[in-house]
One Martini backbone bead per residue (centre of mass of N, CA, C, O) as a GRO file, in nm:
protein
  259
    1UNK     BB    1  15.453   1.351 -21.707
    2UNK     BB    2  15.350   1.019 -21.836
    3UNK     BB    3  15.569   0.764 -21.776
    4UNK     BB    4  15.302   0.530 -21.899
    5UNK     BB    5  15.270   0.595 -22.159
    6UNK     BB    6  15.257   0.437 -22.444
    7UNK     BB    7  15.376   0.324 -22.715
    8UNK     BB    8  15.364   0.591 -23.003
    9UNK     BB    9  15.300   0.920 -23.077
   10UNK     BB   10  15.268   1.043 -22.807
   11UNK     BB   11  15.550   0.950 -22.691
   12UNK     BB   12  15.736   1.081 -22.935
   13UNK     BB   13  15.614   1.395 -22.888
   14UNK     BB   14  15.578   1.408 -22.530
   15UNK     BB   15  15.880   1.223 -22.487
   16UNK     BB   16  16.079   1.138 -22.684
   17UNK     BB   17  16.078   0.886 -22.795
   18UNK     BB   18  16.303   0.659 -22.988
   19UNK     BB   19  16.203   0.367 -23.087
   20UNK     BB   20  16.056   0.199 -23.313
   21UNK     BB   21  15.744   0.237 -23.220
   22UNK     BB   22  15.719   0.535 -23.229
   23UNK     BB   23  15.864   0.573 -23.515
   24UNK     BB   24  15.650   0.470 -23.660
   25UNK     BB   25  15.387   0.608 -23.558
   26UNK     BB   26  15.505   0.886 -23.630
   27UNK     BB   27  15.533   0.811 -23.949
   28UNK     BB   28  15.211   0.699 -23.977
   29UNK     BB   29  15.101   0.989 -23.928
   30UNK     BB   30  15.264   1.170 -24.144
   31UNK     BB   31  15.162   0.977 -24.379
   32UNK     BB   32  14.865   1.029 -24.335
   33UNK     BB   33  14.865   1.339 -24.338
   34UNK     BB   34  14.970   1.403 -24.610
   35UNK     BB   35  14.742   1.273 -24.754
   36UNK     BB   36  14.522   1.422 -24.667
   37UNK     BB   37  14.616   1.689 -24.777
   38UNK     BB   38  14.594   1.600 -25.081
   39UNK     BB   39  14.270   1.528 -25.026
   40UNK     BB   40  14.146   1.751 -24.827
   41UNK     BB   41  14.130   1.632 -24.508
   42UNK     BB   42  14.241   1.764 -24.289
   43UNK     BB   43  14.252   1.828 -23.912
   44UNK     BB   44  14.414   2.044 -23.697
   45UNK     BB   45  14.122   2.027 -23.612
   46UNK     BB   46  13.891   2.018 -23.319
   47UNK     BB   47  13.631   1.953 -23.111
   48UNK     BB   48  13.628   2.070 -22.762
   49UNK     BB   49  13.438   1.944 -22.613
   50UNK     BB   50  13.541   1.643 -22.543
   51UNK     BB   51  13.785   1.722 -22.392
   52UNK     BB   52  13.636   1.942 -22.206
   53UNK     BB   53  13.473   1.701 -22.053
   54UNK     BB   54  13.781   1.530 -21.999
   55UNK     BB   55  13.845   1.694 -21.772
   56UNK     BB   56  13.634   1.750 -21.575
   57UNK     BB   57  13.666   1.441 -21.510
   58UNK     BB   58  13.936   1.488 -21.394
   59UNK     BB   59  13.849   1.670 -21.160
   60UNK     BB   60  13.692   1.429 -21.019
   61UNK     BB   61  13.973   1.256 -20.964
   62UNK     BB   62  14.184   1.577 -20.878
   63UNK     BB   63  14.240   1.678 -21.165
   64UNK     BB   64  14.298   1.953 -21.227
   65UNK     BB   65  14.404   2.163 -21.481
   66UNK     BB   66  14.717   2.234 -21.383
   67UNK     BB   67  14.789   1.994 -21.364
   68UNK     BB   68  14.676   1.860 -21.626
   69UNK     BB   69  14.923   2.085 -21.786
   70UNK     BB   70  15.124   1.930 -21.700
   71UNK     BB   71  15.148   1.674 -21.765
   72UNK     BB   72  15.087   1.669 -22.059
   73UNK     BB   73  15.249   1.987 -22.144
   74UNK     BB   74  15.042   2.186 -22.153
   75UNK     BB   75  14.972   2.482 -22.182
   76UNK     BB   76  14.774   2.667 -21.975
   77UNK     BB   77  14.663   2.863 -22.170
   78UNK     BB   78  14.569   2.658 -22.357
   79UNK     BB   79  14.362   2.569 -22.114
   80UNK     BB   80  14.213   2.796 -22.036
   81UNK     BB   81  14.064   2.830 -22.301
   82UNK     BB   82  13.926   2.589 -22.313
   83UNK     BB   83  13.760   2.628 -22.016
   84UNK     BB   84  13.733   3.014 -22.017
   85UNK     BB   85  13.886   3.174 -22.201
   86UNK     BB   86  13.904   3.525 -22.265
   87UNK     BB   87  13.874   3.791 -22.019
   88UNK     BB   88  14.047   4.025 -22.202
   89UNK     BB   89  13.865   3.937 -22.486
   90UNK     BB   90  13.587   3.801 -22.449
   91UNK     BB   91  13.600   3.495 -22.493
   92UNK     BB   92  13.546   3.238 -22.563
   93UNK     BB   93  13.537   2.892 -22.541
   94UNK     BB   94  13.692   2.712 -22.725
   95UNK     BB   95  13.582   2.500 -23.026
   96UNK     BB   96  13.881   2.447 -23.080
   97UNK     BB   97  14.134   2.175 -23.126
   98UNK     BB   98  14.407   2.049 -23.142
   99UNK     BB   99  14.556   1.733 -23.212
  100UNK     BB  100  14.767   1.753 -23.012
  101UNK     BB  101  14.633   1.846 -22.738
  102UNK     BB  102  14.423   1.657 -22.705
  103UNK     BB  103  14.587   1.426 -22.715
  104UNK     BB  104  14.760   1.456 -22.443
  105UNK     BB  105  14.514   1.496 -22.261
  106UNK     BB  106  14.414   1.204 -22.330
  107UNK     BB  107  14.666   1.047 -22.200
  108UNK     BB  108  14.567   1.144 -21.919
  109UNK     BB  109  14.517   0.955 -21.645
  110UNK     BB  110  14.337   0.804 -21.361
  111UNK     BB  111  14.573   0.764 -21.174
  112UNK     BB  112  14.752   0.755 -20.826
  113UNK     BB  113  15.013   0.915 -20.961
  114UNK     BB  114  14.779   1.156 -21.098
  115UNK     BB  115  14.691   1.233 -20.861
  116UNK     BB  116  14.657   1.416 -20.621
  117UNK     BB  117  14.730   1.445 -20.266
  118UNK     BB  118  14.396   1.518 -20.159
  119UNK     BB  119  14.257   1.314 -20.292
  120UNK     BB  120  13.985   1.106 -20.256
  121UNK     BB  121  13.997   0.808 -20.234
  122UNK     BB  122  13.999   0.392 -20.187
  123UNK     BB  123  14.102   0.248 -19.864
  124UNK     BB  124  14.107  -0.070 -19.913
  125UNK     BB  125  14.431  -0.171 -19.974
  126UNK     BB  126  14.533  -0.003 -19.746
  127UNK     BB  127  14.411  -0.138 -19.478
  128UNK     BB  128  14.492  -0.441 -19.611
  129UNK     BB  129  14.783  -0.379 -19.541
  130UNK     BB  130  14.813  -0.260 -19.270
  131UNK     BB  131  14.689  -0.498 -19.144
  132UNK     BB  132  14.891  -0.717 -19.234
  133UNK     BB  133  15.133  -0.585 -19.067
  134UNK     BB  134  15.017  -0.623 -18.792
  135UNK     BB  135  14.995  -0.950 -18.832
  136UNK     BB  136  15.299  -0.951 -18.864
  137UNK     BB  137  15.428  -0.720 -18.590
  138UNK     BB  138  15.347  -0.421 -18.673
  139UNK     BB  139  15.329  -0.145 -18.539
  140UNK     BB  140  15.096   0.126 -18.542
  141UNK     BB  141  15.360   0.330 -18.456
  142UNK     BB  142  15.535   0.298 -18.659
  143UNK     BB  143  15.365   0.321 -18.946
  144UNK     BB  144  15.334   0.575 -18.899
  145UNK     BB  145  15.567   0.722 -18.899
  146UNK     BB  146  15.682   0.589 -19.198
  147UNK     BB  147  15.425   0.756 -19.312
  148UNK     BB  148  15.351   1.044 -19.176
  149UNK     BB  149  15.181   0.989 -18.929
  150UNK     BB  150  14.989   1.052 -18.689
  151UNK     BB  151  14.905   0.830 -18.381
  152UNK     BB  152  14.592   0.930 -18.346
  153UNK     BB  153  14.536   0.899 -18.677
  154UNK     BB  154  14.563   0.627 -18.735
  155UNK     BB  155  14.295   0.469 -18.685
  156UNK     BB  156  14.184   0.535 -18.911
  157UNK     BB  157  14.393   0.472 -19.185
  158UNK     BB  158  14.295   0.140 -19.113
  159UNK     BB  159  13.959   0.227 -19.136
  160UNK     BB  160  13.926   0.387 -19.402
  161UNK     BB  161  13.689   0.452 -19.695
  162UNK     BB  162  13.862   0.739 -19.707
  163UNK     BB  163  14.182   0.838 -19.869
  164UNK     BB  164  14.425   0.985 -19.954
  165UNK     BB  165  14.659   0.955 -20.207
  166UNK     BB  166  14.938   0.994 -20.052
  167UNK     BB  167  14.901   0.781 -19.841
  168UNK     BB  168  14.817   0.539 -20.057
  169UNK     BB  169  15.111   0.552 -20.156
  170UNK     BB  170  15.287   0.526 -19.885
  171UNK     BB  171  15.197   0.242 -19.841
  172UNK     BB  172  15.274   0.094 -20.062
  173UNK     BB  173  15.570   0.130 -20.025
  174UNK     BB  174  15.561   0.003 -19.746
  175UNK     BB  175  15.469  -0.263 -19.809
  176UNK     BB  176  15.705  -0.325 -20.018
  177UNK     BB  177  15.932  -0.315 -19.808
  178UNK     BB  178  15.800  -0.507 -19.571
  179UNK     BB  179  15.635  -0.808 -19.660
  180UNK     BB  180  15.951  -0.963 -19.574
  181UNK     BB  181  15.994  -0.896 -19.292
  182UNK     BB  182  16.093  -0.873 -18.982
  183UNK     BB  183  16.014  -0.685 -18.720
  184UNK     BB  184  16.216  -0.810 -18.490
  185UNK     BB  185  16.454  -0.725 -18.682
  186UNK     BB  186  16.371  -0.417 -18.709
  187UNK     BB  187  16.326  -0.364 -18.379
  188UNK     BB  188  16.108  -0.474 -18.267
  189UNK     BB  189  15.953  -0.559 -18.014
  190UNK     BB  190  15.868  -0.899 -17.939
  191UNK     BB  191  15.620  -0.778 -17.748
  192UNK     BB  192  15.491  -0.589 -17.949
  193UNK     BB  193  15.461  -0.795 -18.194
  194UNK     BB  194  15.273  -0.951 -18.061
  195UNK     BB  195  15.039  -0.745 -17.970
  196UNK     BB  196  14.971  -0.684 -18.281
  197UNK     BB  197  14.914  -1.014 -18.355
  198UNK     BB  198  14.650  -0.962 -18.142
  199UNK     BB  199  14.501  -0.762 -18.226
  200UNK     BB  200  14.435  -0.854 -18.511
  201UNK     BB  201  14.327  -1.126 -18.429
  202UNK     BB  202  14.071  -0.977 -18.275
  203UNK     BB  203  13.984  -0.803 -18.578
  204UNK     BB  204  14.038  -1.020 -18.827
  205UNK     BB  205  14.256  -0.966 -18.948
  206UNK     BB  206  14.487  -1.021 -19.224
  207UNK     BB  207  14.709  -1.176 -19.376
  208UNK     BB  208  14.953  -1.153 -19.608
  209UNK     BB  209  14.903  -1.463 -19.735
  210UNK     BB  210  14.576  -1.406 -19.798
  211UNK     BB  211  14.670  -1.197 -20.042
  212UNK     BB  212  14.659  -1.121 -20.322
  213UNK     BB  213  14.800  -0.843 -20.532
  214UNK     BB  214  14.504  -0.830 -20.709
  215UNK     BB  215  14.318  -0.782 -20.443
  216UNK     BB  216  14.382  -0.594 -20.234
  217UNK     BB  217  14.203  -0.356 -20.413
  218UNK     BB  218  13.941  -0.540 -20.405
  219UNK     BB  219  13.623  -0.506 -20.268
  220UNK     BB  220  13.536  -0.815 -20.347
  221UNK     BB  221  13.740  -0.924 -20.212
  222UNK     BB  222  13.894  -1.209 -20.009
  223UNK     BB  223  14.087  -1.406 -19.802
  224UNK     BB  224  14.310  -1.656 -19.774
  225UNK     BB  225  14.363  -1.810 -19.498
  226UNK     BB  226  14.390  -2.127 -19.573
  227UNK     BB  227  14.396  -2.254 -19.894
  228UNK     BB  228  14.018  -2.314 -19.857
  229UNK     BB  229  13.879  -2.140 -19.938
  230UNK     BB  230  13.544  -2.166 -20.076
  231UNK     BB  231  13.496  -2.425 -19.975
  232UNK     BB  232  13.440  -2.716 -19.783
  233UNK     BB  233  13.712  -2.706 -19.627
  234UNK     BB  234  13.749  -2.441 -19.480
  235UNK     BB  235  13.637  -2.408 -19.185
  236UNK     BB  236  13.808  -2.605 -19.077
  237UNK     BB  237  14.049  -2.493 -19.152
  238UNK     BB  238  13.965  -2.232 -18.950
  239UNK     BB  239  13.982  -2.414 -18.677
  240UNK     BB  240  14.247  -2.499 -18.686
  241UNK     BB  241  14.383  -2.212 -18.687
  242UNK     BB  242  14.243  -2.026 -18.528
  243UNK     BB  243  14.010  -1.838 -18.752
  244UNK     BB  244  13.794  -1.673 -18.838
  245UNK     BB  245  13.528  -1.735 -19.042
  246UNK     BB  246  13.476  -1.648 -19.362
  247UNK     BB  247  13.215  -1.625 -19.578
  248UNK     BB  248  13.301  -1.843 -19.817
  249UNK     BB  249  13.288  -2.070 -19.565
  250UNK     BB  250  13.054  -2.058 -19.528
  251UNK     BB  251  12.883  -2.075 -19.745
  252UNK     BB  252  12.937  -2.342 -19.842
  253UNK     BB  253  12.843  -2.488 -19.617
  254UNK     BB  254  12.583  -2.450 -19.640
  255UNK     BB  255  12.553  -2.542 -19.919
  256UNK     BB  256  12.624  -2.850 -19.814
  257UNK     BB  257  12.401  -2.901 -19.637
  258UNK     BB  258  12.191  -2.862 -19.814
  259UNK     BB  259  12.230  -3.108 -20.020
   0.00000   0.00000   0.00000
C-alpha cells in the first residue's frame, strides 16, 4: 500500500483512513454515485486501455505489474486480465475496468518507495551524499560496509549515473543518519579521516555545507562551495577557501570582465 497517498476518497477506502477530510471525501463521492444512478448516469466501469497503458508505464520505471498488484491492493488476477485476458477460458484483455480498481492502480506513483529493489534509476544524489560525507571524513571503505556494498565496487557506486533504487534508498537513509557526526567521534582513526577529505578535496568532490537539501538530486544544480557562488565575488572566494572554481564563478567573472 502506498502509504504516501493524499487524504482523500482512495485513502479512505484502501487503507482505511477515517479523518475528516477522507470522510468527507468519502462521503460526496458516495453522495454523487447515488445522484449519478438517479439520474441514469452511473458508471461503475471505465474503458481499460488508458489504466492499462499507466501500468505498463510504471512498469518503465520498474514497477513491474505483481509489485503494482500489492502497492495498490489490487488482487493480482485482476491484474492479469487487465493485462493479459484469461488464456485458460480464452479471452482477450479487460474492455472495462472497475473505478475502484482503476482509482487503485492510479494512485500509485513511480516514487523512490515505490520502485522495485534492482530498478536502475538516476545516481545524481547518491554521488553527491557519499561524496559529501567522504569530504567530511568519512573512508570510502567505511561507507561501503554500511551501505553493504562491497569495497571493490564501492568506487562505481560513488561515480555511477545509474545506480539500484535499493543503493539509493540505502545511501539517503545513511546521509540523513551521518551528515551532522564527526567521523573521527564515531570511531573513524583521524589519519583515515584526514586522507579521505584529501581525496574529495583532489577530486573536487563537494562537502555537505555545500548543497542544499532541495538541489541534492537535481542533476542541473551547483555546490555553493563558499557563499558567493555565482556571483562576482564567487571566484576570489573559492581562491581565499582554496577549492577550484566551480562553473557558475567562473561564468559570472568571465561575464563581469566583458561589461
Amino acid at each position: 500500500m502506498n502509504a504516501g497517498r493524499p487524504h482523500g476518497n482512495a485513502k479512505y477506502h484502501l487503507e482505511k483512513c477515517r479523518c475528516y477530510q477522507c470522510c468527507y471525501a468519502a462521503s460526496e463521492y458516495d453522495r454523487n454515485r447515488r445522484r449519478a444512478i438517479a439520474y441514469g448516469r452511473w458508471q461503475p466501469f471505465i474503458d481499460a486501455e488508458p489504466i492499462r497503458q499507466y501500468v505498463h508505464a510504471l512498469g518503465e520505471f520498474g514497477i513491474g505489474w505483481m509489485r503494482l498488484a500489492r502497492l495498490s491492493g489490487v488482487p493480482r488476477g485482476s491484474m492479469s486480465r487487465l493485462l493479459y485476458g484469461d488464456p485458460t477460458r480464452g479471452t482477450a484483455p479487460s474492455q472495462r475496468v472497475r473505478a475502484k480498481t482503476a482509482l487503485a492502480i492510479l494512485a500509485v506513483q513511480p516514487t523512490l518507495d515505490n520502485l522495485g529493489a534492482r530498478a536502475r534509476i538516476d545516481g545524481t544524489g547518491t554521488r553527491r551524499r557519499l561524496q559529501a560525507l567522504v569530504a567530511a571524513g568519512w573512508t570510502q571503505s567505511e561507507l561501503a560496509r554500511r551501505i553493504g556494498v562491497d569495497s571493490a565496487n564501492f568506487s562505481r557506486t560513488i561515480t555511477s549515473d545509474l545506480l539500484r533504487a535499493a543503493t539509493v534508498r540505502a545511501v539517503n537513509a545513511l546521509y540523513d543518519e551521518l551528515w551532522r557526526i564527526n567521523p573521527v567521534e564515531a570511531g573513524v582513526p583521524s589519519h583515515r579521516a584526514a586522507a579521505a577529505r584529501q581525496i574529495a578535496t583532489s577530486r573536487g568532490w563537494a562537502p555537505i555545507g555545500a548543497w542544499d537539501d532541495e538541489q541534492l538530486d537535481d542533476p542541473d544544480a551547483f555546490p555553493d562551495w563558499t557563499g558567493f557562488c555565482g556571483t562576482p565575488q564567487g571566484r576570489r572566494a573559492h581562491y581565499r577557501a582554496r577549492v577550484p572554481v566551480c562553473p557558475p564563478c567562473s561564468q559570472a567573472a568571465n561575464q563581469t570582465a566583458a561589461a
